[in-house]
C-alpha positions in Angstrom: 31.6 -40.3 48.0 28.8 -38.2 46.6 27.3 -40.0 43.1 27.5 -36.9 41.0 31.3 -36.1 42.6 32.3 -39.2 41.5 30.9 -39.5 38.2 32.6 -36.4 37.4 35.3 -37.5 38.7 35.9 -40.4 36.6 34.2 -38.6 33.3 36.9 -36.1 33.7 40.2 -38.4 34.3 38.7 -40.7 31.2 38.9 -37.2 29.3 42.4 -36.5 30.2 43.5 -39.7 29.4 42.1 -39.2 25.7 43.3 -35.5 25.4 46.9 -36.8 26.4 47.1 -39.5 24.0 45.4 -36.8 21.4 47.7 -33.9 22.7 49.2 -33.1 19.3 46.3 -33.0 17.3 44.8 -30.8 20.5 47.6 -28.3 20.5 46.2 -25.5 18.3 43.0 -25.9 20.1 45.0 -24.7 23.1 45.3 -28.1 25.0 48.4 -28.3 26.7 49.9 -30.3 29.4 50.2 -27.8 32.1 46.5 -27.3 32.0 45.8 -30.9 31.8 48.2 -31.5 35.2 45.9 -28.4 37.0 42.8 -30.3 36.0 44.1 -33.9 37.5 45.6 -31.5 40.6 41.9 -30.0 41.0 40.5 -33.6 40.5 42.5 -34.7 43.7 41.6 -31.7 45.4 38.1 -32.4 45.0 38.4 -35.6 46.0 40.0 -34.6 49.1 37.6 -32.1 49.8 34.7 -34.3 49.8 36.1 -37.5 51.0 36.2 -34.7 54.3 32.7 -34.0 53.9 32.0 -37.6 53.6 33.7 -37.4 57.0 31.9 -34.9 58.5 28.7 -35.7 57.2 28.7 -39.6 58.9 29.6 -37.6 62.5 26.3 -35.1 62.1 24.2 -38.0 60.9 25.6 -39.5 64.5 25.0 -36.2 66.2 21.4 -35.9 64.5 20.5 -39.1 65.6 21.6 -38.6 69.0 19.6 -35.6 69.3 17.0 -36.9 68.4 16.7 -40.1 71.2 17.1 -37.3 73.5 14.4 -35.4 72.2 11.9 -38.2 72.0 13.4 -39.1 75.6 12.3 -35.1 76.7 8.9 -35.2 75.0 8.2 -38.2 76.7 8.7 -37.0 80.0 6.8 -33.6 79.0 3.8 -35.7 78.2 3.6 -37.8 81.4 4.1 -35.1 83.5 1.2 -33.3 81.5 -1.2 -35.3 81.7 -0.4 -36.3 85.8 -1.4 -32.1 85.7 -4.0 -32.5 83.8 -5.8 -35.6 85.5 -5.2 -34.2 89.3 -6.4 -30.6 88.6 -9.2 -28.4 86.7 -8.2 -26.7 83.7 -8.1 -23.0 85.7 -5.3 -24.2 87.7 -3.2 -25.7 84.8 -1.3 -22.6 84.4 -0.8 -22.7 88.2 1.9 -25.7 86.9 3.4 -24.6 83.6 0.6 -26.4 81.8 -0.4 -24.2 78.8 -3.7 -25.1 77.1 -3.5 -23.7 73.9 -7.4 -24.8 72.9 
């Protein structure tokens, strides 16, 4: 769970907690139950909401890393076939192979 999710989390639950034991001295303030239930409601949802991003972001940290062996695989491969091009033939014929020298 995200730090600053959490923190919030717990800072607002710790301020319910007081408001409800408070609640009559709150009442011409406007506190009320019904708006401290929507709060906890929202609190779930948000906790919900990014337990699912937790989710989501441990399967793109996967998918990132995947792409990323696979580029270093292709870059590899790009430079050894480069440089074969380069060492076998003059720079005028470079092209000739899909070699681009961008001196």
């Amino acid at each position: 769970m995200s730090k600053t999710i959490d923190l919030q989390i717990e800072k607002s639950h710790v301020l319910i907690e007081g408001i409800r034991k408070n609640i009559e001295g709150l009442r011409d303030k406007g506190f009320n139950e019904e708006e401290l239930n929507q709060m906890e409601a929202e609190l779930s949802e948000l906790k919900k909401a990014n337990d699912e991003c937790d989710v989501t972001r441990a399967e793109l940290s996967e998918k990132v890393k995947r792409c990323n062996e696979i580029m270093t695989s292709v870059k590899e491969k790009f430079s050894d076939k480069k440089k074969a091009i380069k060492g076998y033939y003059p720079q005028e014929e470079w092209i000739r192979y899909g070699v681009q020298d961008k001196r």
